[in-house]
N, C-alpha and C positions, 0 to 999 in steps of 0.2 A: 712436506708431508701434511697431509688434511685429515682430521681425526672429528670425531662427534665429540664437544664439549658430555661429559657426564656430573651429575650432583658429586660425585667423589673424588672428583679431580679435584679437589682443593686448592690446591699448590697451582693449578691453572689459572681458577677462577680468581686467585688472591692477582696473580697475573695479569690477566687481562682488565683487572678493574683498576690496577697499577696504572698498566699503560696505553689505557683507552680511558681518563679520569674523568674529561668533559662531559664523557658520553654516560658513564654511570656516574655520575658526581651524585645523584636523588638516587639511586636505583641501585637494589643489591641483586647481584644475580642469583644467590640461594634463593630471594626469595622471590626472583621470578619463577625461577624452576618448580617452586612448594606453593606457589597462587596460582600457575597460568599452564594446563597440562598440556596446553600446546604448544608450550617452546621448544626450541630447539638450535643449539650451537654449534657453526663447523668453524674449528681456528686451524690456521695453517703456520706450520711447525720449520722452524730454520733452528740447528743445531739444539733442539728442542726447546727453543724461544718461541712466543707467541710473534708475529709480526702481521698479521691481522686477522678478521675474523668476518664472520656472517651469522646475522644471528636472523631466526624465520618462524614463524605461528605454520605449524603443519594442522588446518583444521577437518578433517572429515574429507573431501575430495577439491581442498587448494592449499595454498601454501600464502602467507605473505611475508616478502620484507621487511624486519622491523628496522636493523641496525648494520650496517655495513662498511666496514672500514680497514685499510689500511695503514700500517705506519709510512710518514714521509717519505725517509730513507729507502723504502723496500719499494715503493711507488714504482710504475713502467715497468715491472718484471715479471707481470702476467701472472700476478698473485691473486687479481680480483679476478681475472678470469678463470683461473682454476678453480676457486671457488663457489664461483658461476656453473660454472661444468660440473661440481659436485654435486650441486643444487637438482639442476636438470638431469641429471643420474637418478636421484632420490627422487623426484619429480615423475619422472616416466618409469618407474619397479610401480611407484606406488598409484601408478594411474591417475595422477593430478589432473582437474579440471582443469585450473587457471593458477596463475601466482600472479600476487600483485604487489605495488611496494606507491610510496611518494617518493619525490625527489625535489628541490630545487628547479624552479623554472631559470634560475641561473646561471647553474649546475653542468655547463654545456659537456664537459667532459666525461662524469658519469650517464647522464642523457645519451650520450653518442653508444656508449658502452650497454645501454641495458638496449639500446634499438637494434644493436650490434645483434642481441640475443633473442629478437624478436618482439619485443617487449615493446608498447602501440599507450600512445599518450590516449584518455579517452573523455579526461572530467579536469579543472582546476582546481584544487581547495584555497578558497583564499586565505590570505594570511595564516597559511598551516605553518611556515618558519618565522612565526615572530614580524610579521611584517612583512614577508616576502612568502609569493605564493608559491605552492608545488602542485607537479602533475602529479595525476595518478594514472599508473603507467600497468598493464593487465599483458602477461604472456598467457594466450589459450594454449590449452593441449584439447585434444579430442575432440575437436569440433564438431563432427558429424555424430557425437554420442547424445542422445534425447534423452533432455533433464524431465522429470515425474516430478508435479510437483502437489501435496496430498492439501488441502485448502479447507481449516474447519470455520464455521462459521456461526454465532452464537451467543450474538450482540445484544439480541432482544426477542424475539418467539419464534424463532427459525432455526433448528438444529440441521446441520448440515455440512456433509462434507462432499469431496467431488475430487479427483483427480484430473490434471489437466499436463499433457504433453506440451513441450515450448512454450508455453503459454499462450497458446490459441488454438490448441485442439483438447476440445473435453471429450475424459476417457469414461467417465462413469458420473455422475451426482447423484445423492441422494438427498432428499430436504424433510423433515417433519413437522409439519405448522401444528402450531396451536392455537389458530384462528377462532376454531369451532370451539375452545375455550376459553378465549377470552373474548368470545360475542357475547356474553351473558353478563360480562361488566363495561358494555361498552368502550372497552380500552385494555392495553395491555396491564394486568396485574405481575408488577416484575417479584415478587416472591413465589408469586404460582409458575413464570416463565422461568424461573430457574432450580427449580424443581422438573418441570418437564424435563430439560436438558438435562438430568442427571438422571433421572429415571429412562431417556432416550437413545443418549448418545452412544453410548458402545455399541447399542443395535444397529444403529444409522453407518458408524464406520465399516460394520461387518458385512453390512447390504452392498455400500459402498466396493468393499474390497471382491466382495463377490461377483459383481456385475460386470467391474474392469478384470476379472481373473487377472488379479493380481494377488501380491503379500504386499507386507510392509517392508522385506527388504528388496524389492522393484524400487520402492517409494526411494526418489533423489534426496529432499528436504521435506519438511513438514513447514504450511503457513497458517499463520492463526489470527485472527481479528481479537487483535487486542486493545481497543478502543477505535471511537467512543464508543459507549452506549449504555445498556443497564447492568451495573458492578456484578450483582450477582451472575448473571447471564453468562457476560462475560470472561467471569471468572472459571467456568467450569468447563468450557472450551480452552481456555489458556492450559488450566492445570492438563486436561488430557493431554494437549500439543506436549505442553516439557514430558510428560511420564513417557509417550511414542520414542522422544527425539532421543531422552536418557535410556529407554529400553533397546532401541534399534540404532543406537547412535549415529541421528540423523542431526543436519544442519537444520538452527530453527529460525523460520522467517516472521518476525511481527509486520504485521502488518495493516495500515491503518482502514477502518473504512469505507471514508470515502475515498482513497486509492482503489479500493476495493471495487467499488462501484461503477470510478471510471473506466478502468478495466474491463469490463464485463465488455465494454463493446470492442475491445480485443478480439474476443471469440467471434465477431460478426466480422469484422474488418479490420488490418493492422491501421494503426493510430497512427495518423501525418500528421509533422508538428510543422509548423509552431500551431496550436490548438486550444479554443477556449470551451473549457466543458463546462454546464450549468448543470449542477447537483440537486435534485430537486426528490425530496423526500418525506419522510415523516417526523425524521427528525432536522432535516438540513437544507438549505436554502443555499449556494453558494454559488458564483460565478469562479472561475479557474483557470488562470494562463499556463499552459504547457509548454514549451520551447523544444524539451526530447524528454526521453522516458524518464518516468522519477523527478522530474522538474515541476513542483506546483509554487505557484506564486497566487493569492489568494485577491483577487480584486472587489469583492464584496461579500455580505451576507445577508441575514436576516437580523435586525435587530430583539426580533422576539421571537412569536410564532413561526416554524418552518408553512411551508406550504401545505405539507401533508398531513401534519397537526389541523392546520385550518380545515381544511375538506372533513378531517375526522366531527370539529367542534360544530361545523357549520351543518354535517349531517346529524348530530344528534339535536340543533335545533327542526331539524326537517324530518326529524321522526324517521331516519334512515339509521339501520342497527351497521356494526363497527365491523370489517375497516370500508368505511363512506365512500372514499376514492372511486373506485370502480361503478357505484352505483349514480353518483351524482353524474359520473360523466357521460351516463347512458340518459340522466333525466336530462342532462342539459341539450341532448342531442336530439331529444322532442321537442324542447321548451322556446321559448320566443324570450328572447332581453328587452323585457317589462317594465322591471326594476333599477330604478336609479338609484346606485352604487358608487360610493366615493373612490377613487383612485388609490392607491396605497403609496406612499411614498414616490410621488411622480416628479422627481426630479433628475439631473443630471449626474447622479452618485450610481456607484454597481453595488448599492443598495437596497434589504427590500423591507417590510414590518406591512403583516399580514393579522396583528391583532386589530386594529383600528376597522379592518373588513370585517373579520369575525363580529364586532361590537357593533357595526351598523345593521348587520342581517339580525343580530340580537333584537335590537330594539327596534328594527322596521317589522319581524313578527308577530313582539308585544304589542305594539300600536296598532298594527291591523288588527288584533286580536283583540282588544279594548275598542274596537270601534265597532267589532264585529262582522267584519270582513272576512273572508274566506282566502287564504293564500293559495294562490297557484304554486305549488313543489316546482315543476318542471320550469315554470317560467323563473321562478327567484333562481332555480339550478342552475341555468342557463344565465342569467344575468352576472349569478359571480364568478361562473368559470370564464364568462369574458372578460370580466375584471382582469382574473388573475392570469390570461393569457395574453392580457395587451400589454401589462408590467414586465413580465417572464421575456416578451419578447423586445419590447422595447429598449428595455436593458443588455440583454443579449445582445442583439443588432447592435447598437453601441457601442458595446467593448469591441465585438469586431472588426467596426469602423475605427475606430478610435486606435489599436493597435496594426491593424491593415491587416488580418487575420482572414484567412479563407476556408480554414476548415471548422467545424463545431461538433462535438460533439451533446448527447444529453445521458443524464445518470440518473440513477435511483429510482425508488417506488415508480413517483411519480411520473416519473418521464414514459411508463407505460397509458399515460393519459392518451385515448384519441384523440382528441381534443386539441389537443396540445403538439403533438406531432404533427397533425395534420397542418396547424398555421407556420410551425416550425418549417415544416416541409415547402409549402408555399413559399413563403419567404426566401428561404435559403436557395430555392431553385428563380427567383426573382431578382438574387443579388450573384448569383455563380459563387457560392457559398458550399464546399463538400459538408457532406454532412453524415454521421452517423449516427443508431439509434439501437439502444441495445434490444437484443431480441425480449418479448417480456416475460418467456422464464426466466431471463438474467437478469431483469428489472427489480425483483425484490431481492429481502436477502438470500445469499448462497453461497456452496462453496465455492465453486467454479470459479465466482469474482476474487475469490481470495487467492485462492492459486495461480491466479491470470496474474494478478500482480503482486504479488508473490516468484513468482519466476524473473519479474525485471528487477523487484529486490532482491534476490538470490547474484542476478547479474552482476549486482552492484557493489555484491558483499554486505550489504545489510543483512549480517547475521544477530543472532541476539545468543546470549547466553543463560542456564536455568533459572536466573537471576530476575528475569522479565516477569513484569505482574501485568495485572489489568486494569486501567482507567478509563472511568468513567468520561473524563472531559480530556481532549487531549486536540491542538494543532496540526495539522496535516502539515508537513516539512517534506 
């Protein structure tokens, strides 16, 4: 007989911690049951003896595996598949998307048994046993059901959120810059930017929800960019995400980023891996090995100034008002490469340090300016957007080569540069190089990007609990 473990079974629970000891030797089941609301125990009942058990996280629309065992003795008598069978009863009332568990890559017996039930190896954790790695092994239900998934964004002066199906079809965005007010300090003021977003943001989701006729309970999960970027900013987009996920008890997706960003070229075209994306922004500077989704391995950065900081610094020496980016790459595109400009970091690293350029264009306008020279805008524009297009690419090609890599993608702000795409583009069609290029409404920040990747972390089970804050600095993993 198969029963649901309850907190009041006492006399069970003293039981099964008896005679399963190894497995709770650190762990009390009271007080799994009073920390973790998504546990749950089925133990199967011989003359009303425990003789094993299944214990499973039922979170919002999946289920995982945590601990599953049988006694020796009772082994081969179709105890673990019955309560397998219990599971998948519970599973299909309650319209589970997925369940998923680890197991031993050694494990060949239970392996056989969960494939037996559908159950598809999809990722390795190394060394998740102590030294010995386990799959992680994912049973879908409902596969033809499309995941909503609600993407706030609100990093730094972009309030924004957007609904996106599968993650490659967007249902709705909405975005609110506050561009127009922070052109008057030249630069984002993150005390004024996180003000906006709380004076904004409810308005923006309700636009949002109105334009996709939707509610929030359409919405599958809720994804939130919770680092990097400005704390404050940040912070007021996270808080909304948990108060949504705690009101409508939805699954909550953290999510980083620059994932964010890569993604965005999702919505243009699905991502072929293995794939090096170049992150190129106002705050980020990074090259990026993909192998499949959710897989970054970071191959360089910026040691100081990102790219998109540079353009900002480099237009308020050229008397161009803030964000410089889009302006410069229109002066560069009259201007003639006049100007001799040092290299930035030109070596054989996927490396980059963009302040050393900032400091030469400094002081080659002081000097013209003390001699009393007149600077050509257009021509100095143009002389450092080639700079910073021979480095961006030169590096790029590179890592390419160097891993035998054929597809590229480009992200962020920046990568809306014409400038920059166009040599991009050359190149890659030069070298039989695929290549994608996000559209440049998804080029800055949005939600859209958050939700695109958001949905492969949803995939993955990268759930986060009310627990999650927001960080300023944070590692793309």
């Amino acid at each position: 007989m198969i029963i649901k473990l309850e907190l009041s079974n006492e006399d069970y629970i003293k039981e099964l911690e008896e005679k399963f000891s190894d497995i709770f030797l650190n762990n009390s089941i009271k007080s799994d049951f009073k920390n973790n609301p998504y546990t749950n125990y089925l133990i199967y009942l011989i003359d009303d003896k425990i003789v094993g058990f299944l214990n499973y996280y039922f979170m919002y629309d999946r289920m995982e595996i945590v601990n599953f065992n049988v006694l020796d003795y009772f082994q081969n008598r179709h105890i673990g598949s019955s309560l397998l069978n219990k599971l998948m009863e519970e599973a299909q009332e309650k319209d589970v998307n997925n369940i998923t568990l680890e197991v031993r890559v050694d494990n060949e017996k239970a392996i056989y048994l969960y494939e037996k039930y559908g159950f598809k190896k999809v990722n390795i954790r190394n060394n998740y046993y102590r030294g010995v790695d386990g799959y992680l092994m994912v049973k879908e239900f409902n596969k033809n059901r499309d995941i909503y998934i609600l993407g706030i964004e609100s990093s730094c002066d972009e309030t924004s959120f957007s609904i996106v199906r599968n993650g490659i079809e967007e249902i709705a965005t909405v975005i609110s810059s506050q561009i127009d007010i922070h052109k008057q300090y030249g630069g984002v003021v993150p005390e004024i930017a996180s003000r906006a977003h709380i004076k904004n943001i409810t308005y923006v989701l309700e636009e949002c929800l109105s334009i996709a006729n939707m509610k929030m309970e359409n919405i599958t999960a809720i994804a939130v960019c919770f680092g990097p970027g400005l704390i404050g900013s940040l912070l007021v987009g996270v808080t909304v995400a948990k108060t949504l996920a705690f009101l409508y008890n939805k699954p909550l997706i953290p999510v980083h980023h620059i994932s964010g960003h890569i993604y965005a070229n999702n919505l243009v075209k699905r991502l072929e891996f293995p794939l090096i994306a170049l992150v190129i922004s106002g705050g980020h500077t990074e090259l990026i090995l993909m192998e499949k989704d959710y897989s970054f391995k970071k191959l360089g950065g910026t040691f100081d100034d990102a790219v998109g900081e540079c353009y900002d610094k480099v237009g308020r020496v050229l008397g161009v008002e803030y964000p410089a980016g889009p302006i410069i790459d229109k002066m560069a595109s009259i201007g003639n490469p006049s100007y001799e400009l040092p290299i930035p970091l030109n070596d054989d690293s996927y490396n980059f340090s963009f302040s050393g350029l900032k400091s030469a264009i400094i002081n080659l306008v002081h000097n013209e300016e003390q001699r009393g020279n007149v600077i050509n805008k257009e021509d100095l524009a143009c002389s450092f957007q080639n700079i910073v297009i021979e480095i961006l690419t030169k590096k790029t090609m590179k890592a390419l080569k160097d891993y035998n890599i054929h597809n590229l993608i480009l992200a962020g702000g920046v990568s809306a540069n014409i400038g920059i795409r166009n040599k991009f583009k050359e190149l890659c069609e030069e070298n039989n190089i695929n290549y994608i290029f996000p559209s440049i409404k998804y080029s800055t920040d949005n939600g859209a990007m958050i939700a695109a990747s958001g949905y492969y972390a949803y995939l993955d089970n990268r759930l986060s609990d009310l627990t999650i804050n927001a960080e300023s600095i944070v590692e793309l993993k």
